[in-house]
C-alpha positions, 0 to 999 in steps of 0.5 A, a space after each residue: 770879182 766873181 764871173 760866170 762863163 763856159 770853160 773850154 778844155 777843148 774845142 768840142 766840149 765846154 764846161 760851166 764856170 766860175 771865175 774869181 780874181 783875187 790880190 795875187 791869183 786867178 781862181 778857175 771852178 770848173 764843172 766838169 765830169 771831176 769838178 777840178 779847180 785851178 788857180 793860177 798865179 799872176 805873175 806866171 800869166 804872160 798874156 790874154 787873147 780873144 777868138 769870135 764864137 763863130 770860130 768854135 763851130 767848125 766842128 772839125 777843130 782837135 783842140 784849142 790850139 787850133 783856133 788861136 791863131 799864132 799860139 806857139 806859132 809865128 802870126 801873120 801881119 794881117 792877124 796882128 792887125 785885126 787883133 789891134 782893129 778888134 780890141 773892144 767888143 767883138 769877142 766874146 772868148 778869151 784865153 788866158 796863156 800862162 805857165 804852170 810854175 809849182 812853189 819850187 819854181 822848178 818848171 820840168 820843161 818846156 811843155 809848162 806851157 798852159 792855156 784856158 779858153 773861156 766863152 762869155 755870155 755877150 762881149 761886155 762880160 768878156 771886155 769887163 772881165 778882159 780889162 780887170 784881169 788885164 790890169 792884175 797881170 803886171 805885163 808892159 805892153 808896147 815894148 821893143 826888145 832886141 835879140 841876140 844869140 849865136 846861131 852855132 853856139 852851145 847846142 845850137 839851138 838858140 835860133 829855134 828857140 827865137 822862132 818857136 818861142 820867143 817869138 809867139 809868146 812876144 806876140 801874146 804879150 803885146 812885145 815886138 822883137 828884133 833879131 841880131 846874129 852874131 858872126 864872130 868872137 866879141 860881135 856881140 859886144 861890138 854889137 852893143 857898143 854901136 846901138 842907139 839905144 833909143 830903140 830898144 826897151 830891152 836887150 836880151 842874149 838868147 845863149 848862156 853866160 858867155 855872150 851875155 857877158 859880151 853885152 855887159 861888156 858892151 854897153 859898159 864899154 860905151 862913151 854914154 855908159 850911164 844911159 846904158 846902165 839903165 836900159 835893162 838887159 836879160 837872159 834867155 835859156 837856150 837848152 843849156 844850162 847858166 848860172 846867172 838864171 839859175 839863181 833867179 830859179 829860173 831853168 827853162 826857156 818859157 820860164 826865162 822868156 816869162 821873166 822878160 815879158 814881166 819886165 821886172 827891172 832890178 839894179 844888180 852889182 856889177 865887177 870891174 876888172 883892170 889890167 893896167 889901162 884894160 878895163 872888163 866887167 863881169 857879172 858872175 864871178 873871177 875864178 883862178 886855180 881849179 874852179 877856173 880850170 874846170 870851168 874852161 875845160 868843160 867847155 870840150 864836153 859842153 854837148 853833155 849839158 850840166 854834167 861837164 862840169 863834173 866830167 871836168 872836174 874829175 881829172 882836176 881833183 885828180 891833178 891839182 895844181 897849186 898857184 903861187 901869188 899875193 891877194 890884197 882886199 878891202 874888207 866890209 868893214 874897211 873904213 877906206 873910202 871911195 873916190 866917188 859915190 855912184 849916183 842912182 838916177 833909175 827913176 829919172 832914167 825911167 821916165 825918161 825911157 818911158 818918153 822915148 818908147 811913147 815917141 817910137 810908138 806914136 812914129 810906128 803908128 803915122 808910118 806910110 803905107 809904102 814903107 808897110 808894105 816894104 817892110 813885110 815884103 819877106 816872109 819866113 814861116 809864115 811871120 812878117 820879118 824886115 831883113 837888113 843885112 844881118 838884122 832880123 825883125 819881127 812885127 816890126 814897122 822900123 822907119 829908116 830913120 830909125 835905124 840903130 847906129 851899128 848898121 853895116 854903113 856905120 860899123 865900116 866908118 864910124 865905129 868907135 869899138 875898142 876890142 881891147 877895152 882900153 880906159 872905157 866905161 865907169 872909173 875906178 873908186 878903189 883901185 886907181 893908181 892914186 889909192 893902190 899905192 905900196 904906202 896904202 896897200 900896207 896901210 888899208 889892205 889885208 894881204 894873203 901870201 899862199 899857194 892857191 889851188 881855189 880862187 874865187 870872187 862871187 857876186 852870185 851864189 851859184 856859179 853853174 846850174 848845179 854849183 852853190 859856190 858862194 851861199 852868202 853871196 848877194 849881188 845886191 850887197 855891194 860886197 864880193 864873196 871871195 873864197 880861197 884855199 892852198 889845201 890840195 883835197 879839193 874834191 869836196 868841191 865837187 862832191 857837195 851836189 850843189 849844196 854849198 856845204 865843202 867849206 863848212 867847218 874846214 879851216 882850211 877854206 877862207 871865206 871873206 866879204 869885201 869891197 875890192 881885191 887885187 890879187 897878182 899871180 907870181 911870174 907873169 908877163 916878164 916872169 919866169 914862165 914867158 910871156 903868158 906863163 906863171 911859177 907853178 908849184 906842184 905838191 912837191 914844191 918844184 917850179 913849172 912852166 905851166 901857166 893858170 887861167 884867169 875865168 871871168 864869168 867863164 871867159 879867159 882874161 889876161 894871166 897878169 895882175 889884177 884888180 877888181 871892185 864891185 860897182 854897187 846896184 849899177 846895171 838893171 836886169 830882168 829879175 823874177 817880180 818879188 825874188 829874194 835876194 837873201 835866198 836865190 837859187 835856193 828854191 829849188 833845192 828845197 
């Protein structure tokens, strides 16, 4: 499809144009001065939006930002109204905001940000070429996606990004948002525990891997974990670095907010972690030995970004210490099987969630007027929010019977969240009682008796910004890349640059695929080091006191034994449209 309208680059100097949309891009062939052409891809497009011609002859506006009423700002209800009271015909100029992502999917900051402003003939050009390229951008309208973020977390600066952000690219994108601020240590997943889930079409942590963790943790963790598994969840960059976007090729906030605007939802595996009747879940990985140690000292130098982890580093790969312990794994070719298979529901799930967000819809729209204008009796830079107690809604008509069950009332009395995850969420299929015995363990497992200095088990390959940890590891594959090593030059972990190349022809590194480990460090909880102490063995041999850190995805589990399977395809994320998962976060070091 070929169109002809007035480029506008800025509000006082336009341009003959001509439009072209192809299967996968917006093709745009400017007259100008240096007769430039751009094509834009659909899938980096976030939203359109349309201004009167009456607009553009102020002669006073600077640029086209000036005359877009909310862009890369907080709208008003009353312009949020008149956009949905105007859909048809009036206008006659559109823009098109996207963000300029290049082939190595490495965006440089957060100023990626573009928009085009194209001026049509009459209004029917504009709606015709409107609804065609409307249906090509792949963006779910109409969706409600719940924010969470620590204020103070990080570098603070997750509320900012919320603000200036999230919220006016929501908004282009047709998407109303809601605000949770967590308080306290575990209230996100408190927080996720005690939602009613029909409200929400998506949540999303705007922070790093830590407090999504929580929200994994969370919504697993609840009695209705099988509806929970479905409801998409996402991450939003907040300035600092994490590993779980970094493998999706995503490094900034616009870039991580465009992927939960697409809406692309994709089944990921998941870990299961046990102690005894405590159950977590994991998303990332479970690192023992120095990785675990360098992973949680960093969080002293977190004000450093990404180079923590090297700063950490260097006084790990100076003094290494060796943790003596015995691994049992199911390896990929195990023939052992599991207690039950896990059943995929997603596109009965689907339709189903799809039913409800229509039933809120419709309950927003016959909502009384009394209860608008109550709802946007607080204003905060300018945008209509409802505040309750600590919850923060933007362009939202929330009813009060459609209020979530973790409100204040509803946490005091009727809250069933157990902060120390006992017998929650999925059951094992692997390691319960009845298949760890002493009888199958040398009968089905591999064992490994070692003195580790490096344990890893990865569901992803990168396990920081800059950390190719595990190359062949596909969240996706129903297998957990463990990687271990009792060799006490382990600096050329973190010489590799991100490359994943340390172990490579090294025979001291073993690398292994499987579908479940129990790994149980020497001396733990009625052991020789205390309570929460281990039999550390230096490079001399002699005993210690000091203890080992157990890192599930950057978070301090209990030092005991544990066990851990994978949980193949079961939690739906927010994931790149089209991604490779034989190749993620390999983009970038092209």
């Amino acid at each position: 499809m070929i169109y002809n309208a007035q480029y506008y680059p800025t509000s006082s100097s336009c341009f003959p144009i001509t439009i072209v949309l192809t299967q996968k891009q917006i093709i745009l062939n400017a007259f100008t001065p240096k007769n430039f052409q751009k094509k834009i891809n659909f899938d980096n497009c976030f939203g359109l939006t349309y201004s009167k011609d009456d607009l553009r002859t102020k002669g006073t506006l600077k640029n086209v930002s000036d005359y877009i009423p909310f862009l890369l700002k907080a709208p008003s209800q009353t312009e949020i109204d008149n956009l949905k009271e105007n859909d048809n015909i009036t206008y006659t100029t559109i823009t098109i905001h996207s963000l300029d992502i290049p082939d190595n999917n490495r965006l440089n900051s957060n100023n990626d940000y573009e928009e085009y402003t194209i001026s049509f003939e009459n209004a029917k050009n504009a709606n015709e070429f409107y609804n065609n390229l409307k249906k090509k951008l792949t963006i779910k309208e109409d969706r409600h996606i719940l924010c969470i973020l620590n204020p103070m977390s990080g570098n603070k600066k997750s509320l900012t990004v919320y603000n200036e952000l999230i919220v006016p690219m929501f908004t282009i994108a047709n998407i109303t948002s809601e605000l949770k601020q967590t308080k306290y240590q575990s209230h996100c997943e408190e927080i996720a525990f005690n939602l009613n889930l029909d409200n929400y079409d998506g949540i999303c942590t705007v922070s790093g891997d830590g407090l999504f963790h929580e929200l994994l943790n969370g919504l697993l963790s609840r009695d209705d974990w099988e509806k929970a598994r479905y409801l998409p969840i996402g991450l939003i960059n907040s300035g600092t670095s994490n590993a779980l976007n970094i493998n999706f090729d995503i490094t900034t906030s616009l870039h991580s907010i465009l992927n939960v605007i697409k809406g692309n939802e994709v089944q990921f595996d998941i870990l299961r972690a046990s102690q005894g009747n405590r159950v977590f879940f994991g998303h990332l990985s479970l690192s023992w030995g120095v990785m675990a140690d360098i992973d949680i000292q960093s969080d002293r130098y977190r004000l450093i970004g990404k180079y923590k982890y090297y700063l950490a580093g260097m006084f790990r790969i100076i003094f290494v210490n060796k943790y003596h312990g015995n691994l049992y794994y199911l390896s990929e070719d195990s023939k052992v099987e599991p207690a039950y298979e896990i059943t995929n529901e997603h596109e009965a799930n689907k339709a189903e969630r799809e039913k409800i967000r229509l039933e809120r819809l419709n309950m927003k729209k016959n909502t009384n007027k009394e209860m608008k204008k109550a709802s946007s009796s607080d204003t905060v830079n300018g945008n209509e929010q409802i505040i309750n107690d600590e919850v923060k809604m933007s362009k939202s008509n929330e009813t009060l019977n459609n209020l979530d069950s973790g409100s204040v009332t509803n946490k005091l009395f009727n809250s069933k969240y157990n902060k120390d995850h006992i017998g929650l969420g999925p059951k094992a299929r692997y390691t319960n009682d009845d298949q760890v015995t002493e009888e199958n363990l040398k009968k089905n497992w591999e064992h490994v008796e070692m003195n580790f200095t490096s344990f890893s088990a990865c569901n992803y390959p990168f396990l920081a910004s800059d950390m190719l940890f595990a190359p062949e590891a596909n969240p996706q594959d129903g297998m957990i890349d463990i990687i271990y090593t009792d060799t006490l030059k382990v600096y050329n972990i973190m010489l590799d640059d991100g490359h994943g190349t340390y172990y490579k022809g090294k025979d001291n590194y073993h690398v292994k695929r499987t579908k479940a480990f129990i790994l149980i460090p020497d001396n733990t909880k009625t052991g020789e080091g205390g309570e929460f102490g281990v039999g550390l063995v230096d490079s001399k041999g002699n005993k210690d006191l000091n203890h080992g850190i157990f890192d599930l995805d950057g978070e301090i589990m209990p030092y005991e034994p544990v066990r851990i399977e994978i949980l193949p395809q079961f939690q739906n994320i927010f994931a790149p449209i089209g991604m490779d998962m034989n190749c993620m976060g390999r983009t970038i070091r092209k």
